[in-house]
mmJSON file of the N, C-alpha and C atoms, coordinates in Angstrom:
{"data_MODEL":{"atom_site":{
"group_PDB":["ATOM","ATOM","ATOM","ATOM","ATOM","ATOM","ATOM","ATOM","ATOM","ATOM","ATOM","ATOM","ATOM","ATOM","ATOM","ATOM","ATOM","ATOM","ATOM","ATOM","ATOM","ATOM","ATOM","ATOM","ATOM","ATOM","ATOM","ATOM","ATOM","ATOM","ATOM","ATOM","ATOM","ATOM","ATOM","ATOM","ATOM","ATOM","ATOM","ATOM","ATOM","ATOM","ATOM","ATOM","ATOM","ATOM","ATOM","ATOM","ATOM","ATOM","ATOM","ATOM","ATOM","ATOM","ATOM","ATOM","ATOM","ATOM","ATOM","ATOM","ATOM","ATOM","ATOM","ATOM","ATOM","ATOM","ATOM","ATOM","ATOM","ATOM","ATOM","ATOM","ATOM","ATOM","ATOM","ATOM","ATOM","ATOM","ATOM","ATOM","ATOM","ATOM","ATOM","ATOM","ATOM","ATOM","ATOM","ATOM","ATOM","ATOM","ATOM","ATOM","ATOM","ATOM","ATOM","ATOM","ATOM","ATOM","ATOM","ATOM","ATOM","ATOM","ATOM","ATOM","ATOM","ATOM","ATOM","ATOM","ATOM","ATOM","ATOM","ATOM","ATOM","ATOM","ATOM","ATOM","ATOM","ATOM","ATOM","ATOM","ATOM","ATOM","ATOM","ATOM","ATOM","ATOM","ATOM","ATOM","ATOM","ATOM","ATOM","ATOM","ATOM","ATOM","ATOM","ATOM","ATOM","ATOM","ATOM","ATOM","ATOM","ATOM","ATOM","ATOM","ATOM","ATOM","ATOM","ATOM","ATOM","ATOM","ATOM","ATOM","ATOM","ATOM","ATOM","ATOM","ATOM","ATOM","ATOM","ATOM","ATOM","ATOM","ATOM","ATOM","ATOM","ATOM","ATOM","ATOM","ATOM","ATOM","ATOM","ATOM","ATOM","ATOM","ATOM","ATOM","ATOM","ATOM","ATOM","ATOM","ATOM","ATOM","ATOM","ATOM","ATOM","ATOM","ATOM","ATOM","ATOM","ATOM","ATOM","ATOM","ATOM","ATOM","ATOM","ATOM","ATOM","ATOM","ATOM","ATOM","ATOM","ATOM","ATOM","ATOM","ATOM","ATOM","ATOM","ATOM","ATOM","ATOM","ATOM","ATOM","ATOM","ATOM","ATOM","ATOM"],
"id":[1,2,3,4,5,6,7,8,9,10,11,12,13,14,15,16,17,18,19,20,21,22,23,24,25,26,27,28,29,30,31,32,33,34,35,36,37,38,39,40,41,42,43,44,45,46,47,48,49,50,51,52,53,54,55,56,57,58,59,60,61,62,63,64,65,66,67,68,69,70,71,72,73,74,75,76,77,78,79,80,81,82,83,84,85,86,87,88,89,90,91,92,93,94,95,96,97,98,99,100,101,102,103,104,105,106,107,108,109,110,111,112,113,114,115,116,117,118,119,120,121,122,123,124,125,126,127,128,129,130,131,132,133,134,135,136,137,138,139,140,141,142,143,144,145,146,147,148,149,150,151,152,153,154,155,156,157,158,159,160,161,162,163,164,165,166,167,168,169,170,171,172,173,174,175,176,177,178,179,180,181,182,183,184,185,186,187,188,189,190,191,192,193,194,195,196,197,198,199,200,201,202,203,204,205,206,207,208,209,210,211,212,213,214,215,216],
"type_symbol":["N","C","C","N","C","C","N","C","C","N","C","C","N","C","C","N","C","C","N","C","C","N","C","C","N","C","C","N","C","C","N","C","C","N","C","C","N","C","C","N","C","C","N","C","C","N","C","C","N","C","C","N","C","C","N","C","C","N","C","C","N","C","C","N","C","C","N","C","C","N","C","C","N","C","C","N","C","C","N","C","C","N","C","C","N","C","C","N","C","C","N","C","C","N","C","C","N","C","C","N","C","C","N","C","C","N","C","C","N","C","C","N","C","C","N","C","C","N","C","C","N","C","C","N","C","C","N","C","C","N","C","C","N","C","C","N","C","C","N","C","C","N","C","C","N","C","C","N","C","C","N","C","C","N","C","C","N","C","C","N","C","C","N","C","C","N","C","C","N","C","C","N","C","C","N","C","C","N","C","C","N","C","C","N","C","C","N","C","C","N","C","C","N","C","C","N","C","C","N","C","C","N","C","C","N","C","C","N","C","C","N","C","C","N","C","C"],
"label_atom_id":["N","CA","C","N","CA","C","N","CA","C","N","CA","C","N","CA","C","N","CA","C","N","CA","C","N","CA","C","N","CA","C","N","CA","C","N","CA","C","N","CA","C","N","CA","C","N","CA","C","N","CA","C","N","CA","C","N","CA","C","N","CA","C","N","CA","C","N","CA","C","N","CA","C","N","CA","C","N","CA","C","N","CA","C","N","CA","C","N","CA","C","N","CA","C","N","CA","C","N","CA","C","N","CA","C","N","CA","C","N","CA","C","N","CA","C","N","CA","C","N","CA","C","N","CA","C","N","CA","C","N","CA","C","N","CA","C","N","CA","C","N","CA","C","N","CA","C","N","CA","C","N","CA","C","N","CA","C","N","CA","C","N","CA","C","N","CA","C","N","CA","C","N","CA","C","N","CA","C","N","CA","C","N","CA","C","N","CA","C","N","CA","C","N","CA","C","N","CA","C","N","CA","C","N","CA","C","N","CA","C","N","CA","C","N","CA","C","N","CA","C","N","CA","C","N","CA","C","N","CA","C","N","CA","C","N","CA","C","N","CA","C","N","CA","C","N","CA","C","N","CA","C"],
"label_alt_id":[null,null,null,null,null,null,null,null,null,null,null,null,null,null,null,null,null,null,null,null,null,null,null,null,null,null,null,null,null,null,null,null,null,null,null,null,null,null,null,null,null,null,null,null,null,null,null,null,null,null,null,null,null,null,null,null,null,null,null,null,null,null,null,null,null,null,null,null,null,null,null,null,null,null,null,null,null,null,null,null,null,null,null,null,null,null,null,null,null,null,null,null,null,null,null,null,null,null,null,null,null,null,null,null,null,null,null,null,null,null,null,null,null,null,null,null,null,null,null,null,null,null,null,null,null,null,null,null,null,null,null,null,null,null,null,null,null,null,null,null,null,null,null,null,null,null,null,null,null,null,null,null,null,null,null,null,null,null,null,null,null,null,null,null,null,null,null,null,null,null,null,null,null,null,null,null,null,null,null,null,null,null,null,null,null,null,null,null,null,null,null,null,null,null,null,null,null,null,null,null,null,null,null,null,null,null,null,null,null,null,null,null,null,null,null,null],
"label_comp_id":["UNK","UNK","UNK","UNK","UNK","UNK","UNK","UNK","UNK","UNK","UNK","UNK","UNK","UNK","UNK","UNK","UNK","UNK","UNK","UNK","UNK","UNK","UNK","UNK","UNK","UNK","UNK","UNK","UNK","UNK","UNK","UNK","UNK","UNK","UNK","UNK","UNK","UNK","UNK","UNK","UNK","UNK","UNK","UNK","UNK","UNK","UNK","UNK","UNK","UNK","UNK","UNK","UNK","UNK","UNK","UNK","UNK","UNK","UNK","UNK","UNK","UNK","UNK","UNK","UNK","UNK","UNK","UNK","UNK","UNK","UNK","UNK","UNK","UNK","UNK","UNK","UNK","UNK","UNK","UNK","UNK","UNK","UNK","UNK","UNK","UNK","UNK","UNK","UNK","UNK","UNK","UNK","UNK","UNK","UNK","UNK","UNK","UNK","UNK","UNK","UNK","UNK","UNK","UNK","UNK","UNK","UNK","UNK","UNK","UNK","UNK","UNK","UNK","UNK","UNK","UNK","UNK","UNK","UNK","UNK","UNK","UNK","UNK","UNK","UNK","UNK","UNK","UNK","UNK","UNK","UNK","UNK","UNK","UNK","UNK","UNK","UNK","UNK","UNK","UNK","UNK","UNK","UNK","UNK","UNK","UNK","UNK","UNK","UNK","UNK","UNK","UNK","UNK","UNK","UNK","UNK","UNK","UNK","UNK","UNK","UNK","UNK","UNK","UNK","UNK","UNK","UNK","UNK","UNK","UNK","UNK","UNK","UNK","UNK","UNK","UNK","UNK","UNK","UNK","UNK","UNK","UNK","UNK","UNK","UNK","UNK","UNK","UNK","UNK","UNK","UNK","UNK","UNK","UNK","UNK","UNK","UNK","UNK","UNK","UNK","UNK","UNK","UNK","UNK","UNK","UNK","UNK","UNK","UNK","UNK","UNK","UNK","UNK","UNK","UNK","UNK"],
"label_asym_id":["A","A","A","A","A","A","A","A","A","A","A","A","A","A","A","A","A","A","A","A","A","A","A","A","A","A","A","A","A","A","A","A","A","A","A","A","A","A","A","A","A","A","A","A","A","A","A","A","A","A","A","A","A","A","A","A","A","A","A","A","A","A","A","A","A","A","A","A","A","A","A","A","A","A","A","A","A","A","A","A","A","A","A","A","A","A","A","A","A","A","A","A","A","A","A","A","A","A","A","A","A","A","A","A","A","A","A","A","A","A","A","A","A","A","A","A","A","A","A","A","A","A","A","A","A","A","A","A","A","A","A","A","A","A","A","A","A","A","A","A","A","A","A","A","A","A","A","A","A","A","A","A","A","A","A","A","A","A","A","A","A","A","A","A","A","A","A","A","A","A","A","A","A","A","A","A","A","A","A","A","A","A","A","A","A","A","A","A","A","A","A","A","A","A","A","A","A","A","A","A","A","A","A","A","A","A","A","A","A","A","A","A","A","A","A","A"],
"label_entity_id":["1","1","1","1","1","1","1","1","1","1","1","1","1","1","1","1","1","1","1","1","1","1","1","1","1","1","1","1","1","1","1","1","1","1","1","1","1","1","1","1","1","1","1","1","1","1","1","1","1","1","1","1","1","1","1","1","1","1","1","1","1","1","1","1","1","1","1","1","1","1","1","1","1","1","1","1","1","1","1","1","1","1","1","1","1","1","1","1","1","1","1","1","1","1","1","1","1","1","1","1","1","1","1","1","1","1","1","1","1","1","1","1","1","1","1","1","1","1","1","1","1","1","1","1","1","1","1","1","1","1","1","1","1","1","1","1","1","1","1","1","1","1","1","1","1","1","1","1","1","1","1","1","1","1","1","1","1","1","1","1","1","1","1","1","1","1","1","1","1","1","1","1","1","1","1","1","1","1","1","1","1","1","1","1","1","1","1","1","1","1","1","1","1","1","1","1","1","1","1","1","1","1","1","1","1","1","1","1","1","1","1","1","1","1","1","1"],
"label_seq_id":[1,1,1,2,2,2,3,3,3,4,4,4,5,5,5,6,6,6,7,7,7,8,8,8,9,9,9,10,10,10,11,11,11,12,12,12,13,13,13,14,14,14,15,15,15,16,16,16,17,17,17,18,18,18,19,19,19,20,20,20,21,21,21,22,22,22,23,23,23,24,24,24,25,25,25,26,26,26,27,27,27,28,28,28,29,29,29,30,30,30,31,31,31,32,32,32,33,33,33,34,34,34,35,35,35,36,36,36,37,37,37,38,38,38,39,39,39,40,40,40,41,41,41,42,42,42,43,43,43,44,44,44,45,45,45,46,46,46,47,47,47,48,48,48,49,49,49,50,50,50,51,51,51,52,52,52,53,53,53,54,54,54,55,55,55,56,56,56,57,57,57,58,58,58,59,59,59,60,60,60,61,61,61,62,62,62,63,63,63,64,64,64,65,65,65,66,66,66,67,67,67,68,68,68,69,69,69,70,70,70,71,71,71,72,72,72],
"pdbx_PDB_ins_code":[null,null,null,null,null,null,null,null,null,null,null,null,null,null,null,null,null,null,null,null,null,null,null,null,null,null,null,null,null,null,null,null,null,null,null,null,null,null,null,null,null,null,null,null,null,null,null,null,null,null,null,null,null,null,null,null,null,null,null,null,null,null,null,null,null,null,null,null,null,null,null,null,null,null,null,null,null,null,null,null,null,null,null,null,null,null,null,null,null,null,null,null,null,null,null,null,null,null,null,null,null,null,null,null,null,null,null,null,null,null,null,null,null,null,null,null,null,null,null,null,null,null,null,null,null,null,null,null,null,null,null,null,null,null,null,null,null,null,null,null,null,null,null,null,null,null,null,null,null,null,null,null,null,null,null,null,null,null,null,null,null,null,null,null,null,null,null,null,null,null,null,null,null,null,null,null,null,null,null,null,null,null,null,null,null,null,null,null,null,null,null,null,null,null,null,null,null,null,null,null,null,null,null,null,null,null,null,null,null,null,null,null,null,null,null,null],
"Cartn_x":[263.498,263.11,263.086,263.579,263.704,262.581,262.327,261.108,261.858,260.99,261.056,262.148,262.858,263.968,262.429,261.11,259.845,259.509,259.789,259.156,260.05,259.393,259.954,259.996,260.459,260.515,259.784,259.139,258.066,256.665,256.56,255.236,254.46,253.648,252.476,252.452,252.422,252.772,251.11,250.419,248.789,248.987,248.766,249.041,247.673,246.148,245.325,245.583,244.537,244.177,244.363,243.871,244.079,243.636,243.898,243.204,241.962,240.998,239.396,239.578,240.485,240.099,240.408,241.271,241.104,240.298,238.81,237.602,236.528,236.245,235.052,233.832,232.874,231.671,232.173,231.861,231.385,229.931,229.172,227.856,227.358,227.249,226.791,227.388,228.535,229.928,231.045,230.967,232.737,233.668,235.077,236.247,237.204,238.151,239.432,240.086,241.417,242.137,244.08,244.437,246.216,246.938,248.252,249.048,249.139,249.072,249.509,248.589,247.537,246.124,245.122,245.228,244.504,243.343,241.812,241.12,240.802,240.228,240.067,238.713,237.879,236.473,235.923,234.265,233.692,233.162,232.785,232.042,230.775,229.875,228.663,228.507,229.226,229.024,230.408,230.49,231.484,232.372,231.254,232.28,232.703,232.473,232.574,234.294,234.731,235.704,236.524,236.115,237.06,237.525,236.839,237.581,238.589,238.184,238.856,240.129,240.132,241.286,242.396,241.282,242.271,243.125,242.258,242.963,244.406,243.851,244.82,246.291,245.768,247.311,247.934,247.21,247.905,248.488,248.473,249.22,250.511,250.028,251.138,252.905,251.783,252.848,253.054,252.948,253.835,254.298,253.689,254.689,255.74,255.778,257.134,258.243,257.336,258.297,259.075,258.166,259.161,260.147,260.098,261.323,262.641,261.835,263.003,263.982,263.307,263.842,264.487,264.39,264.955,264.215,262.628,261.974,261.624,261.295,261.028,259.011],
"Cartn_y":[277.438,276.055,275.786,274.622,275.022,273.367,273.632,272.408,271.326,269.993,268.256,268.062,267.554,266.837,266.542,265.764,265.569,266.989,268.1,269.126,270.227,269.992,271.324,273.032,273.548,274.757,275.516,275.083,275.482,274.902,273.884,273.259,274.276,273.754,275.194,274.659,275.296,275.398,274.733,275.205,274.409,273.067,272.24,270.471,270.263,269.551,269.258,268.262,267.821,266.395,265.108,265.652,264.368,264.535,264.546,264.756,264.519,265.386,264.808,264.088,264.129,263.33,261.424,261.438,260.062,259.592,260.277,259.913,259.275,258.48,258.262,257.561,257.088,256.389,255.291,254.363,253.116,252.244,252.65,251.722,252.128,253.767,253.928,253.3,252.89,252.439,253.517,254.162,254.854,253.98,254.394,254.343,255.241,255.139,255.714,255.054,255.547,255.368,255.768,254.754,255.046,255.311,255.701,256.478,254.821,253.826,252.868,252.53,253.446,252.93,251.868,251.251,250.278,250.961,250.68,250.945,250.266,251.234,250.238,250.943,249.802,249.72,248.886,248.435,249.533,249.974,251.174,251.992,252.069,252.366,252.647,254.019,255.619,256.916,256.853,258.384,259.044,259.8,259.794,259.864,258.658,257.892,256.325,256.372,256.418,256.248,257.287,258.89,259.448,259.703,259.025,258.326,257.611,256.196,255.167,255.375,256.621,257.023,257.942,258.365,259.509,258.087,257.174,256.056,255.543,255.216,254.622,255.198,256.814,257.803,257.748,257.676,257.855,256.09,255.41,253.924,253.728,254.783,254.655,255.726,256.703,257.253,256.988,256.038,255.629,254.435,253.819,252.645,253.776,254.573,255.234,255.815,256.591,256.621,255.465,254.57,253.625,252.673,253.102,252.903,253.403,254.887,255.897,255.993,254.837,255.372,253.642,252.95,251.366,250.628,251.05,250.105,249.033,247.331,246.682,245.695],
"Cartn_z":[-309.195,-309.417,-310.911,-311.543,-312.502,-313.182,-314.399,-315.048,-314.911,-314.883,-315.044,-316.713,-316.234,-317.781,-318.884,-318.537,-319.537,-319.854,-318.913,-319.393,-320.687,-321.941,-322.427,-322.306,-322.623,-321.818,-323.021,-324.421,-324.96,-324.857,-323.457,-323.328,-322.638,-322.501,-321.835,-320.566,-319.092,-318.172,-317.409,-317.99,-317.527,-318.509,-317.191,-317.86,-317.882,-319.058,-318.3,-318.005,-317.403,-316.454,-317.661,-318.963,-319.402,-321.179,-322.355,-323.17,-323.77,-323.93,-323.963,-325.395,-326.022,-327.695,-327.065,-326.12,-325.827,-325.224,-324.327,-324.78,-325.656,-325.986,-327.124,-326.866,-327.56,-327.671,-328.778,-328.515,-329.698,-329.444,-329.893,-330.226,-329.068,-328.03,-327.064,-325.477,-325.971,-324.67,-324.571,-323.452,-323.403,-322.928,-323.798,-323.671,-323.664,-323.428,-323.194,-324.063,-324.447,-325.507,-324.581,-324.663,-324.032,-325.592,-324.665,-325.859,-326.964,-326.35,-326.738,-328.06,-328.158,-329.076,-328.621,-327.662,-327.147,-326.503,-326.942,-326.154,-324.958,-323.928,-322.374,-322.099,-321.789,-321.464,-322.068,-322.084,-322.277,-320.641,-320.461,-319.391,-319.473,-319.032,-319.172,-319.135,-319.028,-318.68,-319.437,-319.749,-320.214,-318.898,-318.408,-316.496,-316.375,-316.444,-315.494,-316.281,-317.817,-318.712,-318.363,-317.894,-317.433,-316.031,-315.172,-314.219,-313.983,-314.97,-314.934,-315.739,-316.743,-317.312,-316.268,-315.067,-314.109,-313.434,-313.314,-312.464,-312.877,-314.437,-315.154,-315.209,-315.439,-315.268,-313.966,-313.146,-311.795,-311.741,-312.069,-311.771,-312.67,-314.183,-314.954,-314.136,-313.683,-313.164,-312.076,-311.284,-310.003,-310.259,-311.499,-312.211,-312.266,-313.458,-313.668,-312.281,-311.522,-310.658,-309.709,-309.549,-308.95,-309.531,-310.815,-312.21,-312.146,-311.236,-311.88,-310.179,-309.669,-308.123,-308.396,-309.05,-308.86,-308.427,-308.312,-307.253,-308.294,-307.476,-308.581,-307.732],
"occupancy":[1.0,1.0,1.0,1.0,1.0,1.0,1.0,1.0,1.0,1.0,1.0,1.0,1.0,1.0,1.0,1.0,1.0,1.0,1.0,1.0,1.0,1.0,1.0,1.0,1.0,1.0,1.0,1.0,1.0,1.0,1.0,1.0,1.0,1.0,1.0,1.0,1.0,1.0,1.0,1.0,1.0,1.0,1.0,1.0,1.0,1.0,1.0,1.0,1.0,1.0,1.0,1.0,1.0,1.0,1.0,1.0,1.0,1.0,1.0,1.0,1.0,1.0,1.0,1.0,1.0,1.0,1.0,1.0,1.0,1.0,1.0,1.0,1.0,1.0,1.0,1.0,1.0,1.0,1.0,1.0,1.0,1.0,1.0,1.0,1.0,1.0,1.0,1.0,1.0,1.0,1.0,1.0,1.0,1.0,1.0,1.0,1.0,1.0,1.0,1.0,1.0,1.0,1.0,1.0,1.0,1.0,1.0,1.0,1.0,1.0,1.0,1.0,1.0,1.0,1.0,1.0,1.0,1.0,1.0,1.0,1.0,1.0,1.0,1.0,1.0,1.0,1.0,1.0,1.0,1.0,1.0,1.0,1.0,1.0,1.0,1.0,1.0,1.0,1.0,1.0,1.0,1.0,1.0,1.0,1.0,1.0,1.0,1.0,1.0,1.0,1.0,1.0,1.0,1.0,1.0,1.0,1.0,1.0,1.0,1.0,1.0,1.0,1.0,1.0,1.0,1.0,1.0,1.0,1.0,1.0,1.0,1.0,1.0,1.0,1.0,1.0,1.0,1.0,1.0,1.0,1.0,1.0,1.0,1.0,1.0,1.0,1.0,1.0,1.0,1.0,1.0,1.0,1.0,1.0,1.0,1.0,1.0,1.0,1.0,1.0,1.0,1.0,1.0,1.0,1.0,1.0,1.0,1.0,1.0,1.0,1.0,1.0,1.0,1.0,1.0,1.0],
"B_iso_or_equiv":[0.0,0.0,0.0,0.0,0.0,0.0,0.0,0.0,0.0,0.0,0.0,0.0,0.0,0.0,0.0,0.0,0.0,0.0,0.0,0.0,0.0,0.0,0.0,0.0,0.0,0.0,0.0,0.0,0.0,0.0,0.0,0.0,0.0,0.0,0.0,0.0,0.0,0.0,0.0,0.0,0.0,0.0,0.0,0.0,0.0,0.0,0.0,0.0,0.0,0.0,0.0,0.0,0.0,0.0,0.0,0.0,0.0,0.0,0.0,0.0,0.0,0.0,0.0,0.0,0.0,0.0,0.0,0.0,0.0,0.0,0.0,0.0,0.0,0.0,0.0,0.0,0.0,0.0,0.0,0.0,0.0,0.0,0.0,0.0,0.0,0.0,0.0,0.0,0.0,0.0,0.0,0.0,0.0,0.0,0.0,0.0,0.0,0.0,0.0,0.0,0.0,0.0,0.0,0.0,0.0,0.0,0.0,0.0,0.0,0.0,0.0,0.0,0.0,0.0,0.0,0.0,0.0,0.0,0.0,0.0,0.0,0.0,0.0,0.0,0.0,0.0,0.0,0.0,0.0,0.0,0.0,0.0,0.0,0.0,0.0,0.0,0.0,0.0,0.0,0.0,0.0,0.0,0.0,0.0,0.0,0.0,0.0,0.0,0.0,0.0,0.0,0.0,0.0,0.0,0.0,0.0,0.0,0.0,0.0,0.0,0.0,0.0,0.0,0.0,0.0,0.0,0.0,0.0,0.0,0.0,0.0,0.0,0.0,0.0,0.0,0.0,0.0,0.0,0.0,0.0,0.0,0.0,0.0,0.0,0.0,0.0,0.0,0.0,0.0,0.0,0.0,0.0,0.0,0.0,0.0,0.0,0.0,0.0,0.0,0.0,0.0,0.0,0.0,0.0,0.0,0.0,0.0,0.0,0.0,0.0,0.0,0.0,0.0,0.0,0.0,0.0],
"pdbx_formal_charge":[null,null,null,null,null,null,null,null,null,null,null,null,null,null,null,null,null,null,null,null,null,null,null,null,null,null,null,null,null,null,null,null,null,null,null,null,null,null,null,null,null,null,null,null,null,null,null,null,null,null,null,null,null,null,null,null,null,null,null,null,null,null,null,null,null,null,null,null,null,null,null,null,null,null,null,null,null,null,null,null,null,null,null,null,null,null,null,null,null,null,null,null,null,null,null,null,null,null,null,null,null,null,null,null,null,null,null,null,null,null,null,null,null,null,null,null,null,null,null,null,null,null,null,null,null,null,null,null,null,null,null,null,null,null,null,null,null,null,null,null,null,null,null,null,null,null,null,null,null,null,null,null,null,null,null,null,null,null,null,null,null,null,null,null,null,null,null,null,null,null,null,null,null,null,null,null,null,null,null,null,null,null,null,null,null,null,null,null,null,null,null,null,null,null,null,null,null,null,null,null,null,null,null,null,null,null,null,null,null,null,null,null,null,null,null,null],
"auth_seq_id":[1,1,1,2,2,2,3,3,3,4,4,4,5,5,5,6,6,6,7,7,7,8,8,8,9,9,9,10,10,10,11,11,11,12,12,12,13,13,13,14,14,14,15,15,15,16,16,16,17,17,17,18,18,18,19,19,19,20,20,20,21,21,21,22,22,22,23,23,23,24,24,24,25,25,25,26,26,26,27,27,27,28,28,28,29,29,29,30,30,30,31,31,31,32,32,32,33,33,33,34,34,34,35,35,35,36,36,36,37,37,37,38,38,38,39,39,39,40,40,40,41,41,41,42,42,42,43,43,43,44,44,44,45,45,45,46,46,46,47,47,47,48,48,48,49,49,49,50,50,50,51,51,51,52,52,52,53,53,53,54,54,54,55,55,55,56,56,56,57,57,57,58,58,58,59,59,59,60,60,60,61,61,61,62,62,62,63,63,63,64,64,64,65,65,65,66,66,66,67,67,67,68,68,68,69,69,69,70,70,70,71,71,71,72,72,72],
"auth_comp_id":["UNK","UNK","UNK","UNK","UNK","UNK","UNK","UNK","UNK","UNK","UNK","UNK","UNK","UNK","UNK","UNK","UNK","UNK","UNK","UNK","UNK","UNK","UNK","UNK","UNK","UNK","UNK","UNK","UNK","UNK","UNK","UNK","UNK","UNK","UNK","UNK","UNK","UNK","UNK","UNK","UNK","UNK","UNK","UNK","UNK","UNK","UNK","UNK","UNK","UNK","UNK","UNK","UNK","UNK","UNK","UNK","UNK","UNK","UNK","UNK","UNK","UNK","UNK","UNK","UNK","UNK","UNK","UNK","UNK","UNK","UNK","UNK","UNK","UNK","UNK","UNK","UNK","UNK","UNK","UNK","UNK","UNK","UNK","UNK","UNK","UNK","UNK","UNK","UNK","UNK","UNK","UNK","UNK","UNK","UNK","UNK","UNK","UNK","UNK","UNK","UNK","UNK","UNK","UNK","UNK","UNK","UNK","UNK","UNK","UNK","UNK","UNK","UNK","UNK","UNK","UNK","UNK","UNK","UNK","UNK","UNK","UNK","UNK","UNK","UNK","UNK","UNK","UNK","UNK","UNK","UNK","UNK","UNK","UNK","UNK","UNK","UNK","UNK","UNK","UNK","UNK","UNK","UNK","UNK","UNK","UNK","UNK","UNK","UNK","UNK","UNK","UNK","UNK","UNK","UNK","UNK","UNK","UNK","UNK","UNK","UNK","UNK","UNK","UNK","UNK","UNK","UNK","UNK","UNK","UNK","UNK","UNK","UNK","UNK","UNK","UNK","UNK","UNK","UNK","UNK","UNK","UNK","UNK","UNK","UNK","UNK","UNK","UNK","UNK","UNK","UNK","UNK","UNK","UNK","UNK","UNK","UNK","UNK","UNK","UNK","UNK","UNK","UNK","UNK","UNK","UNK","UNK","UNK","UNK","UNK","UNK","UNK","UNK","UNK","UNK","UNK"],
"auth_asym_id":["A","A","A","A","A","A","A","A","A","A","A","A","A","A","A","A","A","A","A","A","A","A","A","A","A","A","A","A","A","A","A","A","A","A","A","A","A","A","A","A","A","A","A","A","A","A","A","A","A","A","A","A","A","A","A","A","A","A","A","A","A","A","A","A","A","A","A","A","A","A","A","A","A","A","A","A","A","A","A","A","A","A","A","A","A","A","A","A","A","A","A","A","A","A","A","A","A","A","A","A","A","A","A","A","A","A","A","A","A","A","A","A","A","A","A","A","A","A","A","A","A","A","A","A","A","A","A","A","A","A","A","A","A","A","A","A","A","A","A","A","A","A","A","A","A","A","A","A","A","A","A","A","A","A","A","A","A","A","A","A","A","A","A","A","A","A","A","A","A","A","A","A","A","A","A","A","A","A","A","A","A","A","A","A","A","A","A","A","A","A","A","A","A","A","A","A","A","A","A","A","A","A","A","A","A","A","A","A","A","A","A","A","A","A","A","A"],
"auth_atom_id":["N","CA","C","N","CA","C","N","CA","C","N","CA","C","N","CA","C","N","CA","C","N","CA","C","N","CA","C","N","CA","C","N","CA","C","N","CA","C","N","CA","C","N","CA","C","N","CA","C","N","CA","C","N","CA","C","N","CA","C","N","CA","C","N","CA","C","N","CA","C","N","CA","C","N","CA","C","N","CA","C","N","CA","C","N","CA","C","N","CA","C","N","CA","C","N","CA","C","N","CA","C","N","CA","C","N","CA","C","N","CA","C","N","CA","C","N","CA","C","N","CA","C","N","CA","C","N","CA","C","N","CA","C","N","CA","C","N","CA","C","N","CA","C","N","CA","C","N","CA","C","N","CA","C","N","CA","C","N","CA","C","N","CA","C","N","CA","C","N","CA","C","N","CA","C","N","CA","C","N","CA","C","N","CA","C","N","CA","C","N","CA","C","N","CA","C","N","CA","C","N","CA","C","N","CA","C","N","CA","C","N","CA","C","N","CA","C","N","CA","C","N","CA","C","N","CA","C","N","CA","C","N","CA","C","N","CA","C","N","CA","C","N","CA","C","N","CA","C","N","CA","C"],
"pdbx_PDB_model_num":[1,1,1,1,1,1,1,1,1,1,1,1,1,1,1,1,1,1,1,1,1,1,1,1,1,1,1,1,1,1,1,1,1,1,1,1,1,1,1,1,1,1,1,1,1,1,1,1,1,1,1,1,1,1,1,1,1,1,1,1,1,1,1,1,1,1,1,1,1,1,1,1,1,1,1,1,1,1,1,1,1,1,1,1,1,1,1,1,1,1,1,1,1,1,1,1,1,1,1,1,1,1,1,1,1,1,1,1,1,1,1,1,1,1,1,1,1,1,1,1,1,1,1,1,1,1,1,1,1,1,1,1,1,1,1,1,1,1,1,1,1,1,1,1,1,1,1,1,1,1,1,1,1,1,1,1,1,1,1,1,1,1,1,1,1,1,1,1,1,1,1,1,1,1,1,1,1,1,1,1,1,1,1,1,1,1,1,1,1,1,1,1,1,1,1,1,1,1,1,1,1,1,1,1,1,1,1,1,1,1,1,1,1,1,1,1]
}}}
């Protein structure tokens, strides 16, 4: 079986879930942070933000896949 065309074959094979630096606090609010720089929240928990960040990935990537399949 061989890796994803995204995957390099010097990436590390454990993907985590999500990077904790795009986590943060402002003025006692969590957010999340997309590749885009835009913060999204605020949350009330630093769970509540990394939830809503597991959410966020999983929509980006079935946006993408149904890109990559023609869906509109």
């Amino acid at each position: 079986m061989s890796d994803s065309p995204d995957h390099r074959k010097t990436d590390s094979k454990a993907v985590p879930l999500f990077r904790t630096h795009r986590i943060h606090s402002i003025n006692s609010e969590w957010y999340f942070l997309t590749r885009e720089g835009q913060n999204i929240g605020p949350f009330p928990t630093r769970k509540d933000a990394e939830e809503n960040l597991l959410e966020f990935l999983k929509s980006i990537k079935k946006i993408n896949a149904m890109t990559k399949r023609g869906v509109k």
